[in-house]
C-alpha positions in Angstrom: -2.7 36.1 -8.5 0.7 34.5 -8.8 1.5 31.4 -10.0 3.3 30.3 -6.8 0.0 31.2 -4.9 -2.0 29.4 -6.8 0.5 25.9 -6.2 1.2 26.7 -2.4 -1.9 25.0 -1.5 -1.6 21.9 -3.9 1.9 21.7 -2.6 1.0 21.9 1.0 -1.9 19.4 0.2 0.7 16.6 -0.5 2.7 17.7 1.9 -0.5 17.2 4.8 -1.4 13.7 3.1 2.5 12.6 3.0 3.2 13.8 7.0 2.5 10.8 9.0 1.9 8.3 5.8 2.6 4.9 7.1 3.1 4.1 3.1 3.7 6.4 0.1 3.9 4.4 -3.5 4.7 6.5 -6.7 3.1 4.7 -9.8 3.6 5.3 -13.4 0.0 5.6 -14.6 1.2 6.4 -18.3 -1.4 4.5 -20.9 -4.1 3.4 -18.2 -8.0 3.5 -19.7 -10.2 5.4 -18.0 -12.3 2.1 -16.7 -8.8 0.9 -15.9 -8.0 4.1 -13.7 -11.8 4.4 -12.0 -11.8 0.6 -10.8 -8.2 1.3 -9.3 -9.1 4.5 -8.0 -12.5 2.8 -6.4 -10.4 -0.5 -5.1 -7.8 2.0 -3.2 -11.0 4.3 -1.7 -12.5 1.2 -0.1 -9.2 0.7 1.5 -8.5 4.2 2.7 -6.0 5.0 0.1 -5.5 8.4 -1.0 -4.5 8.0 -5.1 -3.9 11.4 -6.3 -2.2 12.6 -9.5 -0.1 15.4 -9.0 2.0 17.3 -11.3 5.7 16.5 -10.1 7.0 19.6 -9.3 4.7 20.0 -6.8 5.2 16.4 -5.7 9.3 17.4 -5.7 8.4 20.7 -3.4 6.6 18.7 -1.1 8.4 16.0 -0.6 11.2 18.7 0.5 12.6 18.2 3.7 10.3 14.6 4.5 11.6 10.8 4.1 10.0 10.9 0.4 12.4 13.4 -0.7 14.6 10.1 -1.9 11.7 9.5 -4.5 12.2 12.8 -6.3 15.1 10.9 -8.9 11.6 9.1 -10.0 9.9 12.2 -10.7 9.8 12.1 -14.7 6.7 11.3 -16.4 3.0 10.6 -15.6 3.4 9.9 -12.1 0.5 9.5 -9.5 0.8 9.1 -5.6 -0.7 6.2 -3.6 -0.8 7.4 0.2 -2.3 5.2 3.2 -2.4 6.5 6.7 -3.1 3.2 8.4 -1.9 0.0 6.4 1.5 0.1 5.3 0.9 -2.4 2.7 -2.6 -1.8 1.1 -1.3 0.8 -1.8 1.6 -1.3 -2.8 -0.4 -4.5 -2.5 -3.5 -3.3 -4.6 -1.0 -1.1 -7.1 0.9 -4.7 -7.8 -2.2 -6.8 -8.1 -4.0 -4.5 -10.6 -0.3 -3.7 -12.5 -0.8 -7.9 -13.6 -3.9 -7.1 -15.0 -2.9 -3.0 -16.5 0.3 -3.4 -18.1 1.2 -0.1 -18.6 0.6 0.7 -14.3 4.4 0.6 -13.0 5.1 0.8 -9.5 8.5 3.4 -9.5 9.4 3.3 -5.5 8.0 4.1 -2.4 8.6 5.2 1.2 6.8 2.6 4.3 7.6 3.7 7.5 10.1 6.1 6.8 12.0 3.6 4.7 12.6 4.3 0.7 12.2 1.6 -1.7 12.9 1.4 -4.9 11.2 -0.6 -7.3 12.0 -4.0 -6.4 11.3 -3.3 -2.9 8.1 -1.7 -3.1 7.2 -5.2 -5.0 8.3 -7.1 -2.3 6.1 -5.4 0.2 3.2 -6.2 -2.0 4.1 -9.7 -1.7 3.1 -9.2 2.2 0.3 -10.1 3.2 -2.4 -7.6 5.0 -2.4 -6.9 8.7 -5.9 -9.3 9.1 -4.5 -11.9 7.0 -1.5 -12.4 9.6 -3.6 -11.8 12.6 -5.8 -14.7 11.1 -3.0 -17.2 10.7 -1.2 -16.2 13.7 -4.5 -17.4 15.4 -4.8 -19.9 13.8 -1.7 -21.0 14.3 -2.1 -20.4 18.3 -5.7 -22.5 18.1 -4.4 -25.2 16.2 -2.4 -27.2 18.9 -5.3 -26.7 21.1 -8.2 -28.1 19.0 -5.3 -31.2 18.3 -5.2 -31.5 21.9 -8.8 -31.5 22.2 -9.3 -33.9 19.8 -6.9 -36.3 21.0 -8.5 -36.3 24.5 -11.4 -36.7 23.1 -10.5 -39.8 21.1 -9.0 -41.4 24.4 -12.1 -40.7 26.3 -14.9 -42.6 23.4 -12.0 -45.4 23.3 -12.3 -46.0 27.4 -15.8 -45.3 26.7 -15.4 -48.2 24.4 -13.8 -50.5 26.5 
């Protein structure tokens, strides 16, 4: 068998998992521990993150003809992919908070919603906050005014009470 038949389906793989990625981070893994690596790899599984290390040609042939194709002049090195379907914050958020605690993890760039990233970029969406977290202060926000209200009626009524 060929060599190009054996990387056609590792290429079209990536390619699958990349095609309607609401976020796709490209991290520098070089130096990580293996207890390092499996408590990452664990953290992105429970948020439906797809963390695969591929070789980079095949992540270059893939990315071919996408919106990743601007992340191929990152492409040197041990490089691993972080790919969410859903939450186009989650890899770059968990990548960031764990790349504190691992050093040597290095988040290259990355492509959210069809827009590329480079490093300083990709950090900044990190710093945003997960789609629950702003549905629960955006509620909060909305109820607060009303329990105030609330609260003030209710102080008026025990002070005629009172009275």
């Amino acid at each position: 068998m060929a060599k190009v038949e054996l990387k056609r389906p590792i290429v079209e793989e990536i390619a699958e998992n990349i095609k309607d990625a609401q976020c796709v981070v490209l991290v520098n893994y070089s130096g990580i521990t293996v207890e390092q690596d499996t408590a990452l790899r664990k953290q992105m599984r429970e948020a439906g993150v797809i963390y695969k290390i591929y070789k980079n040609t095949m992540m270059r042939l893939a990315f071919e003809g996408t919106d990743c194709a601007q992340l191929d002049k990152h492409l040197e090195g041990t490089n691993a992919l972080a790919i969410s379907k859903t939450d186009a914050t989650a890899p770059a958020r968990i990548l960031a908070k764990n790349a504190k605690d691992i050093k040597c993890l290095e988040l290259m760039a990355g492509v959210v919603e069809g827009n590329y990233y480079d490093q300083k970029g990709i950090q900044e969406i990190a710093n945003v906050p997960s789609r629950e977290e702003l549905l629960g202060k955006l509620l909060g926000s909305i109820q607060s005014p009303i329990a105030n209200f609330a609260r003030v009626i209710s102080q008026i009524a025990e002070s005629k009470a009172e009275a």
